[in-house]
Steps between C-alpha positions, in 0.01 A plus 500: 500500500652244222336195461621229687671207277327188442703197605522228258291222658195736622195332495681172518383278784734208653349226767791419721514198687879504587639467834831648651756606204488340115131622456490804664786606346389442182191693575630790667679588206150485281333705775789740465431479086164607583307121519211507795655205692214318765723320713297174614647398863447147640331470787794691775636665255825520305796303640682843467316689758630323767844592401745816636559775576162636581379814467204618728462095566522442095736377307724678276545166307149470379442913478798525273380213279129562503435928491307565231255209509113445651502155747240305578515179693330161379435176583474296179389194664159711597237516275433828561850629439507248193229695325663880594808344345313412211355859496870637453586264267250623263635858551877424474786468157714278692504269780854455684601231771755311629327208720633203529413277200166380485343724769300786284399157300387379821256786545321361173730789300668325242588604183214343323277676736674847446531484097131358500344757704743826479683442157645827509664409787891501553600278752883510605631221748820517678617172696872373610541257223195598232206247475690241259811298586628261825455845714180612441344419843795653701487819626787733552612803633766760327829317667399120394446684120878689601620181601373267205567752250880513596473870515672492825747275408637739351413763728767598796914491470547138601412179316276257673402783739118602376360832504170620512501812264427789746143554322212254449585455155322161441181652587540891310648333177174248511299817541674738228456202256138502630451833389601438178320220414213650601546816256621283227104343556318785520650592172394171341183513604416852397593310148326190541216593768608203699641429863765261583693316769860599632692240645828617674741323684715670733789257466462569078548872589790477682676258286411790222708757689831289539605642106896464501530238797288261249681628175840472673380108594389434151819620351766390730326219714675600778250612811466839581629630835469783727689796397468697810415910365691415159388426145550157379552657181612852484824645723506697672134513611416487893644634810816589604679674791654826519652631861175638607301245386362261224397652162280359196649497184349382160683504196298339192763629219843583432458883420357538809811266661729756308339789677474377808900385483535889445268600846748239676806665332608194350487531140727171446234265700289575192764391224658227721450103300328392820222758500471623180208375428188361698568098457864573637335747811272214543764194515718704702279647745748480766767643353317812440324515812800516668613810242166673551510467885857617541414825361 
């Protein structure tokens, strides 16, 4: 039989603290990478157990967001957990959690303790707000970061009606950032043979994700607004109906405007002044909506 490939973080161990989403997110996708992930469960267990559907009595929640990893529950207010923790700290490359500021620090693990004693050690911390600024000792869940980031302001069809987006977003992007912290760390410390400390905010992640909503502010200083399926920026791009139905259309260029023209058997929509190009498609969406759907 062929060998079976080494994944890339093999031998790579991660202590994971997290609870519900953010963390475990983050850490599911370095088990999948190949990291040995000892999830660390306060004492009941992980918010996300409790939540549906259930399979055999589980939860699909936490399965789907925690295969792949060993769990052990502890009590770090008991000495005798203290010192097992301890025990994996020794044995881990990076520590993840995202407590409420000031709680692992309450447990006598700050990061004075953690660089003294394990200077290897990469600690990552993910918290609402980061541990800096007027927000640091709020905690949050993914819709207050949707909410504060004004990603669903400009999320939906209607202005001043807010949207959640239809995924956790707030929490994933906070964990996908995670993950790359973390990897840009172990990197620097394979140079420098030194740990470090991580210190994301999920509110800083999900401003990070707005791209053309912020440039579009900067620019114009007018405030973005719900565009329903459609582009703000490139026509036509989003849904539109047909007589069976609605149908997704995305067209970043005019070549491909000129070919599709030809599929609708409309060669002149392609040369006509108001589309002929993608600032006119985009200033006269309507127009050519109503061109495209007639068809």
């Amino acid at each position: 039989m062929p060998k079976k490939k080494k994944l890339p973080l093999e031998g790579l161990v991660i202590l994971d603290l997290t609870n519900v989403l953010s963390g475990p997110y983050a850490t599911l996708i370095l088990a999948d990478l190949g990291a040995y992930v000892i999830k660390v469960e306060k004492p009941g267990g992980d918010d996300s157990r409790k939540f549906g559907p259930f399979v055999n009595n589980r939860s699909g929640y936490f399965i789907s967001l925690n295969r792949g990893k060993k769990s052990i529950e502890l009590n770090l207010k008991n000495n005798k957990d203290k010192i097992l923790f301890k025990k994996l700290l020794s044995n881990s490359d990076v520590l993840i959690d995202n407590y409420k500021l000031g709680t692992l620090e309450k447990f006598g693990f700050n990061w004075d303790y953690i660089s003294k004693n394990y200077p290897k050690l990469i600690q990552a911390k993910i918290s609402g707000f980061g541990e800096t600024g007027p927000l640091k000792n709020n905690p949050a869940y993914d819709v207050i970061v949707q909410a504060m980031s004004g990603i669903m302001s400009i999320t939906g069809r209607k202005k001043n009606e807010f949207v959640r987006v239809g995924t956790s977003i707030g929490d994933i992007v906070a964990g996908l950032f995670t993950v790359i912290d973390i990897l840009t760390q172990l990197i620097y410390r394979n140079n420098e043979n030194v740990g470090s400390k991580l210190d994301l905010s999920m509110l800083d992640c999900q401003v990070a994700i707005l791209e053309n909503a912020i440039a579009r502010y900067s620019i114009q200083k007018v405030i973005p607004e719900p565009q329903g399926s459609d582009h703000p920026t490139i026509s036509p791009f989003g849904s539109f109906k047909t007589l069976d139905g609605e149908i997704i259309i995305a067209i970043g260029n005019d070549r491909l405007f000129e070919k599709f023209s030809n599929v609708l058997d409309d060669k002149e929509m392609a040369i006509d002044r108001l589309f002929k190009d993608n600032k006119n498609r985009n200033v006269n969406l309507k127009k050519l909506r109503r061109r495209i759907e007639r068809k």
